[in-house]
Each structure stands twice: as structure tokens, then as C-alpha cells.
Biopython code that builds the backbone (N, CA, C, O; Angstrom):
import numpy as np
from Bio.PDB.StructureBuilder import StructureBuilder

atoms = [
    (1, "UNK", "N", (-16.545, -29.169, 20.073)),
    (1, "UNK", "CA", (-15.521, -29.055, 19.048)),
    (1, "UNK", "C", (-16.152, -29.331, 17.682)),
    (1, "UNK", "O", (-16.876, -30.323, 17.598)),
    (2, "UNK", "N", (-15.973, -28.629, 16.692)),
    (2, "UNK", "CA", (-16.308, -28.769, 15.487)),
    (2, "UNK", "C", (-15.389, -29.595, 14.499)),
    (2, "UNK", "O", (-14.186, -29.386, 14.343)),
    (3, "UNK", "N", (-16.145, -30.576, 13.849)),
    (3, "UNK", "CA", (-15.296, -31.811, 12.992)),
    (3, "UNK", "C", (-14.554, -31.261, 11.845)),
    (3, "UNK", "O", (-13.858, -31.901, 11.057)),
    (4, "UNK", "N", (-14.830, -29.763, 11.851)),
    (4, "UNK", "CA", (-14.170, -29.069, 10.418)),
    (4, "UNK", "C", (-12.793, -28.380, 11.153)),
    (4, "UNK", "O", (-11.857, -28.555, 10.373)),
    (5, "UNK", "N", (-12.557, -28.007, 11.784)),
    (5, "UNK", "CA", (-11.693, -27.171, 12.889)),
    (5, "UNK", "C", (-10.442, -27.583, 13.017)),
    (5, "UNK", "O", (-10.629, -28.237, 14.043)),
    (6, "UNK", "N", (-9.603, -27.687, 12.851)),
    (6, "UNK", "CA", (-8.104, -28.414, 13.131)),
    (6, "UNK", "C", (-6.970, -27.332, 13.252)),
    (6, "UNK", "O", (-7.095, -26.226, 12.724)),
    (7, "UNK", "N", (-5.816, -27.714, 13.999)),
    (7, "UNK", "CA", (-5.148, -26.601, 14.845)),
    (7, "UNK", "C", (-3.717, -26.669, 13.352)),
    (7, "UNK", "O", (-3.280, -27.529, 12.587)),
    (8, "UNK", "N", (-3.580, -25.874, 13.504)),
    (8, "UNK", "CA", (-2.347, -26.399, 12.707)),
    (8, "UNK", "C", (-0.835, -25.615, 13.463)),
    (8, "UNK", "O", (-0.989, -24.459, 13.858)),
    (9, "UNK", "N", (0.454, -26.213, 13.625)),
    (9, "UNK", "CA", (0.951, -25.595, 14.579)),
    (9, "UNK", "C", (2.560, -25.536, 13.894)),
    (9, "UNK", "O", (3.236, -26.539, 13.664)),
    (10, "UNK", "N", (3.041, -23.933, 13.598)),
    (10, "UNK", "CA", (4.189, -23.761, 13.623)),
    (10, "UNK", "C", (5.586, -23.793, 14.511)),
    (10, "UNK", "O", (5.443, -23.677, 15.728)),
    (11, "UNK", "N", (6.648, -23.911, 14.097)),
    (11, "UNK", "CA", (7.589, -23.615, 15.320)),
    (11, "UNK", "C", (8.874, -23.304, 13.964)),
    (11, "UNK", "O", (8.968, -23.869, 12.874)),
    (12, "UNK", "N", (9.731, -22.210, 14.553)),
    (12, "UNK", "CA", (10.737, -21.894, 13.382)),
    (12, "UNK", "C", (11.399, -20.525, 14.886)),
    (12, "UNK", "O", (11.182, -20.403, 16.091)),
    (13, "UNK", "N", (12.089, -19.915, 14.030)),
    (13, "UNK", "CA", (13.018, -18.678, 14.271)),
    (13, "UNK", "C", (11.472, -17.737, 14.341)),
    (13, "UNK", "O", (10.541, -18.304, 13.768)),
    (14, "UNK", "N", (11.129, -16.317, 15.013)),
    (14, "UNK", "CA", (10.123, -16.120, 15.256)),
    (14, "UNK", "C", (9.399, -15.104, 13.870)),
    (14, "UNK", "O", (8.199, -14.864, 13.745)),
    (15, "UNK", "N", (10.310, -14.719, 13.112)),
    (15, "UNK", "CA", (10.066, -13.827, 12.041)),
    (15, "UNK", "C", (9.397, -14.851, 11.267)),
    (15, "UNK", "O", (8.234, -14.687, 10.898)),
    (16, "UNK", "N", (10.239, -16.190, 10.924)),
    (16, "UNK", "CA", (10.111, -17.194, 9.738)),
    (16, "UNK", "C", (8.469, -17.620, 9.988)),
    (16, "UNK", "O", (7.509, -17.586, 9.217)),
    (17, "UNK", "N", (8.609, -18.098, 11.635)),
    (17, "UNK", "CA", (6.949, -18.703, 12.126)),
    (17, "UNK", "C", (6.243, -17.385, 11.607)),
    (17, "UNK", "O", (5.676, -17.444, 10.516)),
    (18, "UNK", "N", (6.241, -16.492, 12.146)),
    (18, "UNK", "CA", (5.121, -15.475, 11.980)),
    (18, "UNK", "C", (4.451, -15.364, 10.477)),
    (18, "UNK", "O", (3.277, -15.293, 10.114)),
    (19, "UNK", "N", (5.817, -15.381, 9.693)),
    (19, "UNK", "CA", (5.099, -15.156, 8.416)),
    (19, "UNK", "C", (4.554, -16.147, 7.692)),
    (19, "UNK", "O", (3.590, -15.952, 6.952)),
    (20, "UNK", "N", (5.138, -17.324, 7.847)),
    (20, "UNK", "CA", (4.460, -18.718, 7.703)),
    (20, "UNK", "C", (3.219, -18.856, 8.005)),
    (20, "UNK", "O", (2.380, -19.250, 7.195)),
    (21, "UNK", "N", (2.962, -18.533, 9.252)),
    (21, "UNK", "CA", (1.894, -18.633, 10.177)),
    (21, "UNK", "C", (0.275, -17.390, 9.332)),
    (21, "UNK", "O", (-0.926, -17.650, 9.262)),
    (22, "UNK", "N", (0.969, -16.267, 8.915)),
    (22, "UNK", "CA", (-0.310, -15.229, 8.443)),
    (22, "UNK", "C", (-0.515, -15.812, 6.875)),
    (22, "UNK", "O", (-1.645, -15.913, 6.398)),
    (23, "UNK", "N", (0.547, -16.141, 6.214)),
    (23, "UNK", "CA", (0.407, -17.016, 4.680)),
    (23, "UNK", "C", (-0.695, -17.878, 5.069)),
    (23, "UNK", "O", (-1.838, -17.532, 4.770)),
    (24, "UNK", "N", (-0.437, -19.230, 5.861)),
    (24, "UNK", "CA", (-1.274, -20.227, 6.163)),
    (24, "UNK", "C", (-2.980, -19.543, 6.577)),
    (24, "UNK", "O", (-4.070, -19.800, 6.065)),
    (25, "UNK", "N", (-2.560, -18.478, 7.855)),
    (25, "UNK", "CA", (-3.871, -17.960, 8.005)),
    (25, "UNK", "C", (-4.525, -16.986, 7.011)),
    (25, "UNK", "O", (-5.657, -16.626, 7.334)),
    (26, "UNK", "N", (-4.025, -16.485, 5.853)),
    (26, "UNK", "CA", (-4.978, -16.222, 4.653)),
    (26, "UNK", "C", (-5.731, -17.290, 4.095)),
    (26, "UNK", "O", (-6.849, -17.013, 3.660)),
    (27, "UNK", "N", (-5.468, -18.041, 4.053)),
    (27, "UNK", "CA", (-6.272, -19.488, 3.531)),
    (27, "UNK", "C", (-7.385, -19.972, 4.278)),
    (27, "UNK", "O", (-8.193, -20.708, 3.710)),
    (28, "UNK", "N", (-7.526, -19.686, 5.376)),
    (28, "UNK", "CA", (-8.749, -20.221, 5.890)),
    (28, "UNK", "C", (-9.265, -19.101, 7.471)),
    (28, "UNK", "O", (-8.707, -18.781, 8.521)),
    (29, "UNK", "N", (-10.381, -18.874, 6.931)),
    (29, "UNK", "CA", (-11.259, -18.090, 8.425)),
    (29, "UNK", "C", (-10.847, -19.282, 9.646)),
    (29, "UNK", "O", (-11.201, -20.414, 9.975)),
    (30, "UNK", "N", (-9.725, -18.080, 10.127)),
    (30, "UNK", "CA", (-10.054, -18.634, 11.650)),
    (30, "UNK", "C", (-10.533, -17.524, 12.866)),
    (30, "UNK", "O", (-11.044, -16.404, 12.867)),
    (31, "UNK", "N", (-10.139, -18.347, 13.736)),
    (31, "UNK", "CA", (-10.616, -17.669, 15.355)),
    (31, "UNK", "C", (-8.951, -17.330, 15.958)),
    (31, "UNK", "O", (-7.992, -18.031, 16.281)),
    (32, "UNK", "N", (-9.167, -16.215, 15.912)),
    (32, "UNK", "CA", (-8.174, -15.279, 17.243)),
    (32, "UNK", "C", (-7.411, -14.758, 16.173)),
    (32, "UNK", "O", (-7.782, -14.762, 14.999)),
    (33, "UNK", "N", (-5.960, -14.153, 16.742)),
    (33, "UNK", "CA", (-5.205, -14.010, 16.224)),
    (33, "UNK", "C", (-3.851, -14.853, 16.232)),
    (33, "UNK", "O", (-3.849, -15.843, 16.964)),
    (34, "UNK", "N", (-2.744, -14.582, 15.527)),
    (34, "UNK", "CA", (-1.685, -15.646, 15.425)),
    (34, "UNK", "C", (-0.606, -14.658, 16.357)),
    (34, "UNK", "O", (-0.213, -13.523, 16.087)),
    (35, "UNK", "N", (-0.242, -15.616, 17.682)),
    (35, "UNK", "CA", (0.509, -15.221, 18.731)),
    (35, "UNK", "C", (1.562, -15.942, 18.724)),
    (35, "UNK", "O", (1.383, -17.157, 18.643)),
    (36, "UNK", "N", (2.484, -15.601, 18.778)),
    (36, "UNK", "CA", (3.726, -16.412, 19.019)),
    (36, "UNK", "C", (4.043, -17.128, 20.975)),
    (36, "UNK", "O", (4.038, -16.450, 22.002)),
    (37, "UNK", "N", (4.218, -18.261, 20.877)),
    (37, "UNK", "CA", (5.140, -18.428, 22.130)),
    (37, "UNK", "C", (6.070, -19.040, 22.106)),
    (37, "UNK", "O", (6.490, -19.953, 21.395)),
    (38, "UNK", "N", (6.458, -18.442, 23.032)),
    (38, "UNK", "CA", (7.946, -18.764, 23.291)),
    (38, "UNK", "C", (8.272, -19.476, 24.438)),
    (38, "UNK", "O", (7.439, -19.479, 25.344)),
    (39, "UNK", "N", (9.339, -20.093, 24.587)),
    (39, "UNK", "CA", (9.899, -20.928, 25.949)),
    (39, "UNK", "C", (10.857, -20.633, 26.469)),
    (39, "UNK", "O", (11.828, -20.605, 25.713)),
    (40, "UNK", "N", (11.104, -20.303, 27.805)),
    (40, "UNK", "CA", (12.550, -19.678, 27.874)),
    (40, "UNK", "C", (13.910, -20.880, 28.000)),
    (40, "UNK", "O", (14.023, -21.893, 28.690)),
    (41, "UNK", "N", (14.713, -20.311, 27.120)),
    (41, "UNK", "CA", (16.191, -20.659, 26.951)),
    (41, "UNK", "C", (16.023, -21.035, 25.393)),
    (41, "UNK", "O", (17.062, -20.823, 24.769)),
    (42, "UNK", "N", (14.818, -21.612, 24.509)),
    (42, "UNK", "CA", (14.522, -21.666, 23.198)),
    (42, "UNK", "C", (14.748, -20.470, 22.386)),
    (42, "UNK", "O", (14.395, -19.359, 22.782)),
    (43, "UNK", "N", (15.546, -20.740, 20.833)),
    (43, "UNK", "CA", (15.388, -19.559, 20.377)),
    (43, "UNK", "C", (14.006, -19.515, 19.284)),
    (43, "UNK", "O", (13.445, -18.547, 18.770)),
    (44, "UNK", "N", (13.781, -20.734, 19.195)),
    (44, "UNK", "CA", (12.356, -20.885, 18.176)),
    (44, "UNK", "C", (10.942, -20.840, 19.349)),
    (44, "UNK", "O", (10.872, -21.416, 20.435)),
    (45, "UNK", "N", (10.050, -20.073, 18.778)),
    (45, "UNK", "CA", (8.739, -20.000, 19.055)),
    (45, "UNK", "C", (8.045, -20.906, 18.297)),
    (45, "UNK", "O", (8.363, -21.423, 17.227)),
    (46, "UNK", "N", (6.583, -21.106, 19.297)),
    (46, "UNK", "CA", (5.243, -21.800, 18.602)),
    (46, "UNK", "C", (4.721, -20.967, 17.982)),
    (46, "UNK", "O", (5.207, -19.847, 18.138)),
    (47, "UNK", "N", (3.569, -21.081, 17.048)),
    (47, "UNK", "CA", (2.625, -20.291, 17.033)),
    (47, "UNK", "C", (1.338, -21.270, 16.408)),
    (47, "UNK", "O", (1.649, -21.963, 15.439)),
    (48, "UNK", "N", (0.211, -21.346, 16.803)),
    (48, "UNK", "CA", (-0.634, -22.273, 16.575)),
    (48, "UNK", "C", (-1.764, -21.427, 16.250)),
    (48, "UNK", "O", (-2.108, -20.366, 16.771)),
    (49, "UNK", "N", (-2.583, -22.468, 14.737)),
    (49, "UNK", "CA", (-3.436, -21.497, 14.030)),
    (49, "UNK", "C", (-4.527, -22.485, 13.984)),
    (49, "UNK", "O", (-4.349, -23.651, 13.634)),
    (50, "UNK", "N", (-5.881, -21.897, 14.413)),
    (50, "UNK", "CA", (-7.018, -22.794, 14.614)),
    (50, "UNK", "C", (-7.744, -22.449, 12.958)),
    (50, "UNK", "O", (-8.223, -21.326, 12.802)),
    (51, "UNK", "N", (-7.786, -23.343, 11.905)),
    (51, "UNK", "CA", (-8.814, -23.088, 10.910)),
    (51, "UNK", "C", (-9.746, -24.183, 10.492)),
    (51, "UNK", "O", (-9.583, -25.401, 10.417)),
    (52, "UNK", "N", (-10.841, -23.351, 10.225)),
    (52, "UNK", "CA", (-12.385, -23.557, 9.688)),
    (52, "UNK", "C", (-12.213, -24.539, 8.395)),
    (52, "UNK", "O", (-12.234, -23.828, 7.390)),
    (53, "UNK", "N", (-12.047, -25.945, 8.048)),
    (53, "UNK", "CA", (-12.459, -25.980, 6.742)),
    (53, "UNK", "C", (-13.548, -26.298, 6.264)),
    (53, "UNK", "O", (-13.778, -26.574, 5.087)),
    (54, "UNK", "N", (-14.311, -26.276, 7.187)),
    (54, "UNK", "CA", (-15.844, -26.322, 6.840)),
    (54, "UNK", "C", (-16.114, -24.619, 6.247)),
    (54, "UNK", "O", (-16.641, -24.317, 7.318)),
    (55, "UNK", "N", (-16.139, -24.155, 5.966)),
    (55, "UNK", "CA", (-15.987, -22.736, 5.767)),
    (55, "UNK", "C", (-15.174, -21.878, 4.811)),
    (55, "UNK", "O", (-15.253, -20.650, 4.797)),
    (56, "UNK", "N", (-14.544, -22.451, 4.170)),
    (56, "UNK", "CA", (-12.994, -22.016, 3.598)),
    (56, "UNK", "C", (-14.044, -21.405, 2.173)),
    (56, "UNK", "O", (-14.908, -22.070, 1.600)),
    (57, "UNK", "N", (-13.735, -20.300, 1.935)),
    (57, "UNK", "CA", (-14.293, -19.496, 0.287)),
    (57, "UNK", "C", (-13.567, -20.437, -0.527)),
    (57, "UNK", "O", (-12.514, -20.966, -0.169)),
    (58, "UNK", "N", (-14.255, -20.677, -1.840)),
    (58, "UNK", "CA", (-14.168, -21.039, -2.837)),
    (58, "UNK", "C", (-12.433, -20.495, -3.839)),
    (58, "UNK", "O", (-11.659, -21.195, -4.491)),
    (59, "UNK", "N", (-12.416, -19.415, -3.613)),
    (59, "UNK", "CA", (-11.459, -18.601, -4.109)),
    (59, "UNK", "C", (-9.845, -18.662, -3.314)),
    (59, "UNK", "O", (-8.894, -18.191, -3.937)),
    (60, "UNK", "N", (-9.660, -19.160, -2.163)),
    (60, "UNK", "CA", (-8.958, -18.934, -0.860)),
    (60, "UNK", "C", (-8.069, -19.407, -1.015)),
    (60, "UNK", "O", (-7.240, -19.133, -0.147)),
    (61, "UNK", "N", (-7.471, -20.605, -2.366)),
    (61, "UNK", "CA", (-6.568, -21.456, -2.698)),
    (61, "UNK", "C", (-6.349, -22.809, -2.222)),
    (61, "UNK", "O", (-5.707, -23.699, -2.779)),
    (62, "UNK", "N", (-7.089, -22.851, -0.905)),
    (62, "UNK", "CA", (-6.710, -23.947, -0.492)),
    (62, "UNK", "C", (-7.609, -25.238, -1.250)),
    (62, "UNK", "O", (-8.664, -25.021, -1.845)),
    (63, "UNK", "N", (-7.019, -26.548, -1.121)),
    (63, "UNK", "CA", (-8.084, -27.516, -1.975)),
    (63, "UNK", "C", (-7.744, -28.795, -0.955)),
    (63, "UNK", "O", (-6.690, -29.178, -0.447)),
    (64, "UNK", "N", (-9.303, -29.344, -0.879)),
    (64, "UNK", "CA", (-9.163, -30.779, -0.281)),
    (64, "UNK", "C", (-9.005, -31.944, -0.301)),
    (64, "UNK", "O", (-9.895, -32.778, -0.127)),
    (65, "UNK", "N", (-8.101, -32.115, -0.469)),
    (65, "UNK", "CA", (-7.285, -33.514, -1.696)),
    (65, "UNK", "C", (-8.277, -34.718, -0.865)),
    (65, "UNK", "O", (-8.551, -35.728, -1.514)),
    (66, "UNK", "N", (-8.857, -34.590, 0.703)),
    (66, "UNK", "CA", (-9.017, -35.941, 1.324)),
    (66, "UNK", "C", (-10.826, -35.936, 1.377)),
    (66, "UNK", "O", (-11.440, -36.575, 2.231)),
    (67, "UNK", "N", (-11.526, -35.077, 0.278)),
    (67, "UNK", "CA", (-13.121, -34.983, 0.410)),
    (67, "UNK", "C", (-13.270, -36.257, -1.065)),
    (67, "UNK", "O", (-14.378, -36.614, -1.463)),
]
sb = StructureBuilder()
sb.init_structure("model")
sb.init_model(0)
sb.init_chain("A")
sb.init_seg("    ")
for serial, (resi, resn, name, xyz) in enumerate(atoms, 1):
    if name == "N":
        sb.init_residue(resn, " ", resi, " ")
    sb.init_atom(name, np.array(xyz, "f"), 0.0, 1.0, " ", f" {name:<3s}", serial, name[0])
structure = sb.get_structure()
């Protein structure tokens, strides 16, 4: 596991997660793509986003308030 790597994990109505979820994943190179799951009888889905901040471009918006 890499010490830069951290999961970050949505849950909402599945439109709201999704788009939440590709906003957040413009900000930082990750691995895979952003999948929704679901549980049955739930009407909200997960969707969990693995990002790099060891890695993050200069330009990408995000900033590290805790370096």
C-alpha cells in the first residue's frame, strides 16, 4: 500500500454520487474507474475513489492544507 493513496468514499442518490464522485476524481490521478454500488432494498449507492496524492499536478486544484 502506498502512504500517498487514500480511498475516499461517496454514498448519495446515484446521479448525485456519480457526479460528485468524477468532480472529486478530476482532482487527483487515480486507479480504475468510478463504479457505483448498490445494496438491495437501499435507494443510495456507494461509490469509492482510490487517489494518488503523492502525484496530484500542480495545476489540479487540489491543495494540502496537512504538508
Amino acid at each position: 500500500m502506498n502512504a500517498h493513496v487514500i480511498t475516499i468514499e461517496i454514498r448519495g442518490l446515484e446521479s448525485a454520487a456519480l457526479k460528485a464522485a468524477e468532480q472529486i476524481a478530476a482532482l487527483f490521478p487515480q486507479a480504475g474507474p468510478v463504479l457505483p454500488e448498490r445494496r438491495r432494498g437501499e435507494d443510495e449507492v456507494t461509490v469509492r475513489i482510490r487517489a494518488d496524492l503523492g502525484s496530484v499536478p500542480p495545476d489540479s486544484g487540489y491543495t494540502d492544507t496537512c504538508a
